[in-house]
ZAMI-528943 format. One line per 2 residues: for each residue x, y, z of C-alpha. Coordinates in steps of 0.5 Angstrom, whole numbers. Example, Ala and Ser with C-alpha at 12.3 -4.5 7.8 and 13.67 -1.06 7.14 Angstrom:
% ZAMI-528943
25/-9/16  27/-2/14
***
This chain:
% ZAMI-528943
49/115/-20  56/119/-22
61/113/-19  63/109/-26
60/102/-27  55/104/-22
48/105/-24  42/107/-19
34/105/-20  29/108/-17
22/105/-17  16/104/-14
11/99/-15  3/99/-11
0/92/-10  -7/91/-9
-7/86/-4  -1/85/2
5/81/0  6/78/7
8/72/5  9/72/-3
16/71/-6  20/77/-8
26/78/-13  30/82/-17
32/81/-24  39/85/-28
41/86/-34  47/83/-33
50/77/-31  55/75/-26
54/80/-20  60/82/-16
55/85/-11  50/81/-7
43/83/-7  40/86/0
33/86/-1  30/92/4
22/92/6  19/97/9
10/95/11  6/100/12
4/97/19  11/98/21
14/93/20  22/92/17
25/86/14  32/85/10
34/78/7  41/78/3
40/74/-5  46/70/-6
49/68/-12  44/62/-12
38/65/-10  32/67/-14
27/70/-10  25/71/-3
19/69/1  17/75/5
15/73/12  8/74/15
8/82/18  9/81/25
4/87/28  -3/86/29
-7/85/23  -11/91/22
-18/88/21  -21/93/17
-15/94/11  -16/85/11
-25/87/11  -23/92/5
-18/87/1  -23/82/1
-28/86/-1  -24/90/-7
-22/82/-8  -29/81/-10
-30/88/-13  -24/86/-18
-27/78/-20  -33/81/-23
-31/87/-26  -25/83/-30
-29/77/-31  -31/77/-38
-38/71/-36  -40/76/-29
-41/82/-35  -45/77/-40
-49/76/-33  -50/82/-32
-52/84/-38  -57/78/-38
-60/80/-32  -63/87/-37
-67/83/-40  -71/81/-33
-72/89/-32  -70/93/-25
-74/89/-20  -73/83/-23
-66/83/-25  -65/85/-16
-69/79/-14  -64/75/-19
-57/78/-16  -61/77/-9
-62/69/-11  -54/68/-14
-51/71/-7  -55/67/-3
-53/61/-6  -45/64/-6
-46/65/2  -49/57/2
-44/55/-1  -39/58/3
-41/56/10  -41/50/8
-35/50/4  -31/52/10
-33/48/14  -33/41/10
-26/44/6  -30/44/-2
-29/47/-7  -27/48/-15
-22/51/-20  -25/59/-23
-25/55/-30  -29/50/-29
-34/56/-25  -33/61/-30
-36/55/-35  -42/54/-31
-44/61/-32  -42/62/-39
-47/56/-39  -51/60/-33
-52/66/-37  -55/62/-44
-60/59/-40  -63/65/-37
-61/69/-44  -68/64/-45
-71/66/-40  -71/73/-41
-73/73/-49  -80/68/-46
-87/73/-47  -87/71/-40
-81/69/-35  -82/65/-30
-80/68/-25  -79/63/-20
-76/58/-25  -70/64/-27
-69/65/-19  -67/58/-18
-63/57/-24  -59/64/-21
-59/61/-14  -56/55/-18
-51/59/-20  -48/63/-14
-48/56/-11  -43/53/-16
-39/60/-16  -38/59/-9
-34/54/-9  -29/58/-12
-29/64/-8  -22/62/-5
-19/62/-12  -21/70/-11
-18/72/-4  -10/70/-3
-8/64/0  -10/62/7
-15/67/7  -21/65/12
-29/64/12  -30/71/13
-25/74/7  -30/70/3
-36/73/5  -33/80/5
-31/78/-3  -38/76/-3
-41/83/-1  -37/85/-5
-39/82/-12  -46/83/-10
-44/91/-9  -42/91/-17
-48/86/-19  -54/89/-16
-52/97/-19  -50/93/-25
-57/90/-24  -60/96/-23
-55/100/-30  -57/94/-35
-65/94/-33  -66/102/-32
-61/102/-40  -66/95/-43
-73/99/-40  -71/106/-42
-69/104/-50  -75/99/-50
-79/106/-49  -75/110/-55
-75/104/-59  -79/97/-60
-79/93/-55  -78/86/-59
-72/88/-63  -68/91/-57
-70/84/-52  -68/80/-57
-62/83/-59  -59/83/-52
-62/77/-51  -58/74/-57
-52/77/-56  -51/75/-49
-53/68/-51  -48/67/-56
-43/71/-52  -43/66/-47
-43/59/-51  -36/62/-54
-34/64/-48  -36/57/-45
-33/54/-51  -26/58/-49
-26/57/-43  -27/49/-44
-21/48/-49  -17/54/-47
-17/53/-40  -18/59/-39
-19/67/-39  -14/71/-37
-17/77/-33  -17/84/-35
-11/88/-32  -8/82/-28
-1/83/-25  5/82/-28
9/75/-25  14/77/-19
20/80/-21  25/75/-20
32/74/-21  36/71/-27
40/66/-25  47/66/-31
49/60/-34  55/61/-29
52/62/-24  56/60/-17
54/55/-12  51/58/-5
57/59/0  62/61/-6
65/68/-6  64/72/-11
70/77/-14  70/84/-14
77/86/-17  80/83/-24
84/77/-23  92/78/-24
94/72/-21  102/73/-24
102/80/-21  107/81/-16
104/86/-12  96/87/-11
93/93/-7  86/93/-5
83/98/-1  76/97/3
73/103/6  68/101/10
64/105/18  70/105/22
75/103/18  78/104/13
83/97/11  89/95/7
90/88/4  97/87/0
96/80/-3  104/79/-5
107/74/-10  114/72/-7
117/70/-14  115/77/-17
120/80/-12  125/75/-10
131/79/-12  128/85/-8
127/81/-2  133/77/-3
131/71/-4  133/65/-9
126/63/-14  127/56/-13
128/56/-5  123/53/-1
121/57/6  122/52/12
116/54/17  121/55/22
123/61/18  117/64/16
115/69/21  121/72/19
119/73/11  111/75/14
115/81/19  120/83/13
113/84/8  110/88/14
115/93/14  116/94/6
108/95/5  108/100/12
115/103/9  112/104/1
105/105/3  101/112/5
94/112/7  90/119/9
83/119/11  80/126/10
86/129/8  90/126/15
95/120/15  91/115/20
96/111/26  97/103/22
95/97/26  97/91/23
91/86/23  95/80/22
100/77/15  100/69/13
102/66/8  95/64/3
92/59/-1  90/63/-7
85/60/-12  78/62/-16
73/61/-10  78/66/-5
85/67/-1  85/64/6
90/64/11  94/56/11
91/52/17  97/48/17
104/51/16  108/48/10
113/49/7  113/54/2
116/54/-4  118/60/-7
115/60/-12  109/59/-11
108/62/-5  103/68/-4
103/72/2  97/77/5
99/83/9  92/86/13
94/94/15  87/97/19
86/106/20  80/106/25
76/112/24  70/115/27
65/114/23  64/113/15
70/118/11  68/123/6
74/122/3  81/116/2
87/116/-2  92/111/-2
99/111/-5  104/107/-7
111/111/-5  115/106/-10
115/100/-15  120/95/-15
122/93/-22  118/99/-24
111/94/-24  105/96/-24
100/95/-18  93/93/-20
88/97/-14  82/95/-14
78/100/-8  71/97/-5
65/101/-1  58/97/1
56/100/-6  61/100/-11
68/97/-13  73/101/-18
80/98/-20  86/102/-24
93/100/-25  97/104/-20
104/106/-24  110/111/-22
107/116/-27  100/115/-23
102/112/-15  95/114/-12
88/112/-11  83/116/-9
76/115/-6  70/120/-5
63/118/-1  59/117/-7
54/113/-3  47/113/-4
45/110/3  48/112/10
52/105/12  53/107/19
48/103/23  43/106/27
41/103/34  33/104/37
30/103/43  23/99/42
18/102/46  14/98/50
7/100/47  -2/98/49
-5/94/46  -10/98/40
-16/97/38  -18/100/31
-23/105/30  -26/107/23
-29/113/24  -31/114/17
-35/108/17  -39/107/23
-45/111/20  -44/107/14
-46/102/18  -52/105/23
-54/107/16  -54/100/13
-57/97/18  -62/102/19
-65/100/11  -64/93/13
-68/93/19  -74/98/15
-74/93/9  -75/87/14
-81/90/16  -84/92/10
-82/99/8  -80/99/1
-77/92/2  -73/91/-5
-71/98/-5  -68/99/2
-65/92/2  -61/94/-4
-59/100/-2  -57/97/5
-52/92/1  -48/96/-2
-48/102/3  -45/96/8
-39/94/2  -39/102/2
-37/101/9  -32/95/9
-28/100/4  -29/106/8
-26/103/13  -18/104/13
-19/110/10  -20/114/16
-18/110/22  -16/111/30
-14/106/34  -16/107/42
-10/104/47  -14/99/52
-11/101/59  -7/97/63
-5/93/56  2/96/56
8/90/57  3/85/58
5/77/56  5/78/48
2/74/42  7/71/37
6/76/32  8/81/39
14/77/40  17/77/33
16/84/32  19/86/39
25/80/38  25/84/30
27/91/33  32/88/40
35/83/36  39/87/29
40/92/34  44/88/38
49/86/31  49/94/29
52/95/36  57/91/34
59/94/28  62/99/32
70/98/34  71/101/40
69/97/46  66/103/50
62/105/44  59/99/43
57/97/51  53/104/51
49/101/44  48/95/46
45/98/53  40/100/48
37/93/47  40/89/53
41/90/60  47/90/65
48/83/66  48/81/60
52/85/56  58/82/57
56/75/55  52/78/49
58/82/47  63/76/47
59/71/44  56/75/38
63/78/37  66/71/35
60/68/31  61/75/27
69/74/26  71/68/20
78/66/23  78/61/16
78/68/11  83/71/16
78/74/22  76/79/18
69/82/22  63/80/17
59/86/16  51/84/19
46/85/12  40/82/14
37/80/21  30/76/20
26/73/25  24/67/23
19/64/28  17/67/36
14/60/40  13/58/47
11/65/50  11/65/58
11/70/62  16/71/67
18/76/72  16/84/70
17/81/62  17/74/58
20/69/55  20/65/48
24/62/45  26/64/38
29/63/31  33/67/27
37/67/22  44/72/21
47/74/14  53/79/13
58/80/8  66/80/9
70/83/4  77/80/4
83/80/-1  78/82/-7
72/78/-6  66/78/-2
64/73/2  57/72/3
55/68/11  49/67/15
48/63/21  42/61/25
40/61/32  34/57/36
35/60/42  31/63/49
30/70/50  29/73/57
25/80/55  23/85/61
21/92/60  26/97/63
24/105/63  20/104/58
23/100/53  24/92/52
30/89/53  33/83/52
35/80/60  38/72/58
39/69/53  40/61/52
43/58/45  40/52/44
43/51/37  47/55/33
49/53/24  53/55/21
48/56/14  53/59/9
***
């Protein structure tokens, strides 16, 4: 990025489970941010959210997606789930390399023991709520592992006795199957995981017993078993003794924590604003220029002492309050008369937002809510100056015509992205910003389409399933039982992971605007809702009541519009309009149907930033409140809406 203090990063990053639910942050390489972070997520189901860190803020829980769960991309989850604990735990490998000693067939028959015990275990753990950490299972494998080792090494196994004691193992190891699968994951997810390590255990199996058989043919036979048999034995009774005193392994290729946000030393509470320009506090003049969709402002922040003699007014005089608004308009006419502001290249009509006599310190400038008396020499006021524009500009500049006392005038300019300050002079009496910006901030309003209700199909993995079925069903029977059998179980976990990767979804008839589960709900309020705070970004009325026409129908517009206006407008910062950054659906409940649509009553949270004076501000309100939604002309749309309650959270 070519703006000066700016930086652009780009990255992305692949997880190999849904991060529905888990904590998000960023971290910088520097400290004291003058700019809140805005953290965009697109799922690929869909889904949208935007959540703005404060200063005082981390990370962010991401909520749970809104659309319908695809049963087959959670099946194939659950099943790499499984997939990955046996191939990075280091007490599954030494029991894969123990089953060699048992030969092919008998090393199947092993694997076939373990797994029935891990299903045991986790139909009745679902249902009686058991279960153990992944150190203390690992540990009984390693110690497992030894005692099959023996086993294995005797003249004759008994095959019985090692099946048992395999069966024993899967049983304890299935009491730590939640520690595989993500939290809150259910009773089927566990067994998919299940299928999944028994997959990677049985061509394991079958590579040890075919590798152990093929060098006990090239080699002696005694030697080769012994060796293994040792080795394994040995490898699992460190491992077992690490795992005791360590408290565990870590797991090969293990994810790295969630990024998270540093907090500085001198980080500021949540609620305080965060200063984007330099601190002159002496100055008699600072300009700041904010360029922003639609407008383009100009905010003076004027020191009376520093231009006492300009104004003629004697240093150590105190204001009455009755003289005040006399001061105020005379500030008015020396910023319009000293002052030229063009956007894209054309000089724009002035509207003067308001001038008030302030409160200046470090956490911001505000308009005083009781007038005082104001001495001269301390008073400060602000004058605000508004050039409506069309759209985003592509190019501003902002010059100071004179400079009393031959001054300089800090300039600092602000977009949504970047902030730049430099002193202005008689010698170099313009600022000039050009649109850099990396992102579009013109706000952009779609319909949300009322849409079926779709069932997924996998079309790849459908034969994967006649075909595992069909091994099954002639193994039960008889024909080629252990080989059939086998090969039905990993061509079924085949299947699950297939699954996702060519899938079609079918729309059920007669689905479409049908009472909607809160998963439904949420995502229809996900896409109404911020539609509603970007119609408002607008400024010109006509522009914003066609917008808002996109998510709300006739006779609600005018209530909505209003009520939302003012919840958007921060009176105590001087009425500047905080610009929506974030809206999260918090929680859809209470579904009726009602009429053509339904109601539900929801929770959301508003967050937005104002920039005032050289500080950004950072609010966020939250609403619990009843929404009427109806579909019209394909779309849905919000019909009434009644507050319950409304907080002001920031």
């Amino acid at each position: 990025m070519d703006q000066a203090g700016a930086w652009l990063l780009s990255q992305e990053w692949t997880c190999s489970s849904t991060i529905a639910g888990q904590e998000l942050g960023m971290r910088y390489p520097f400290r004291d941010l003058a700019l809140t972070t805005v953290i965009r997520v697109e799922l690929l189901s869909g889904d949208r959210f935007a959540h703005v860190l404060t200063l005082a803020e981390t990370t962010w829980r991401l909520p749970e997606g809104t659309a319908a769960p695809d049963i087959f991309l959670a099946a194939q989850n659950a099943v790499l789930a499984g997939i990955d604990h046996v191939a990075t735990s280091w007490s599954h490998w030494a029991f894969l390399l123990t089953l060699g000693l048992f030969g092919a067939g008998g090393a199947v028959r092993l694997v076939t023991a373990f797994t029935l015990g891990q299903v045991t275990t986790v139909l009745v753990a679902s249902l009686m709520g058991l279960g153990i950490g992944a150190v203390p299972a690992d540990i009984a494998i390693a110690l497992g592992v030894v005692l099959l080792a023996r086993e294995g090494l005797a003249g004759s196994p008994d095959r019985q006795r090692a099946a048992s004691l395999a069966a024993v193992l899967g049983t304890v190891h299935g009491l730590a199957i939640p520690t595989v699968l993500p939290e809150g994951a259910g009773f089927a997810a566990g067994l998919l995981a299940v299928l999944g390590m028994d997959a990677i255990h049985l061509s394991g199996a079958l590579a040890a017993g075919a590798t152990v058989a093929w060098l006990s043919r090239r080699l002696q036979v005694a030697p080769v078993r012994r060796t293994l048999g040792y080795a394994t034995g040995a490898s699992a009774m460190a491992l077992a003794f690490a795992l005791a005193l360590g408290g565990g392994v870590p797991e090969a290729g293990a994810a790295n924590a969630a990024i998270a946000l540093s907090p500085s030393p001198d980080q500021r509470p949540a609620g305080q604003s965060g200063r984007l320009a330099p601190v002159t506090p002496d100055t008699p003049i600072q300009s700041f220029l904010s360029v922003e969709p639609f407008e383009v402002r100009h905010e003076v922040m004027i020191r009376l002492v520093g231009l006492a003699d300009e104004l003629g007014l004697d240093p150590r005089a105190t204001i009455p309050i009755d003289h005040q608004a006399a001061v105020t308009a005379t500030l008015v006419q020396f910023v319009l008369s000293r002052t030229d502001v063009r956007v894209d290249g054309r000089p724009e009509g002035p509207m003067v937002r308001r001038a008030d006599f302030m409160t200046v310190d470090p956490t911001g400038s505000m308009p005083r809510s009781t007038a005082i008396d104001e001495p001269v020499e301390q008073a400060f006021v602000g004058v605000i100056v508004a050039y409506p524009t069309d759209g985003m500009p592509e190019s501003v500049s902002l010059e100071w015509t004179s400079f009393p006392g031959g001054i300089a005038i800090p300039a600092t300019v602000i977009d949504p992205e970047s902030v730049a300050s430099l002193p202005l002079t008689a010698a170099r009496p313009a600022a000039t910003w050009t649109n850099e910006l990396v992102e579009d901030p013109l706000p952009t309003v779609e319909a949300v389409g009322v849409e079926p209700v779709r069932v997924p199909i996998p079309v790849l993995s459908l034969p994967m399933f006649a075909l595992a079925l069909g091994l099954f069903v002639a193994g039960v029977r008889g024909w080629r039982r252990e080989w059939a059998t086998t090969v039905a179980r990993v061509t079924l976990a085949i299947a699950f992971l297939a699954g996702p990767v060519v899938e079609t979804a079918v729309a059920l008839p007669g689905t479409s605007g049908q009472r909607p589960s809160a998963r439904q709900a949420r995502r229809i309020l996900s896409g109404v809702l911020p539609n509603v705070y970007r119609a408002l970004a607008f400024r010109d009325e006509g522009r914003i009541y066609d917008r808002l026409a996109v998510s709300v129908t006739g006779e609600t517009l005018t209530d909505i519009y209003l009520e939302q206006r003012r919840a958007l407008e921060l009176e105590e910062r001087g009425g500047a309009q905080a610009r929506v950054e974030a809206v999260e659906v918090l929680e859809a409940s209470d579904i009726e149907r009602a009429e053509a649509g339904f109601t539900v009553r929801a929770e959301w949270t508003v967050g937005g930033m104002v920039t005032h004076f050289g500080h950004r501000h950072f609010r966020q309100n939250r609403y619990d409140a009843v929404i009427g939604i109806v579909p019209v002309d394909g779309a849905w749309k919000i019909s009434t809406i009644d507050v319950i309650d409304e907080e002001r959270i920031q």
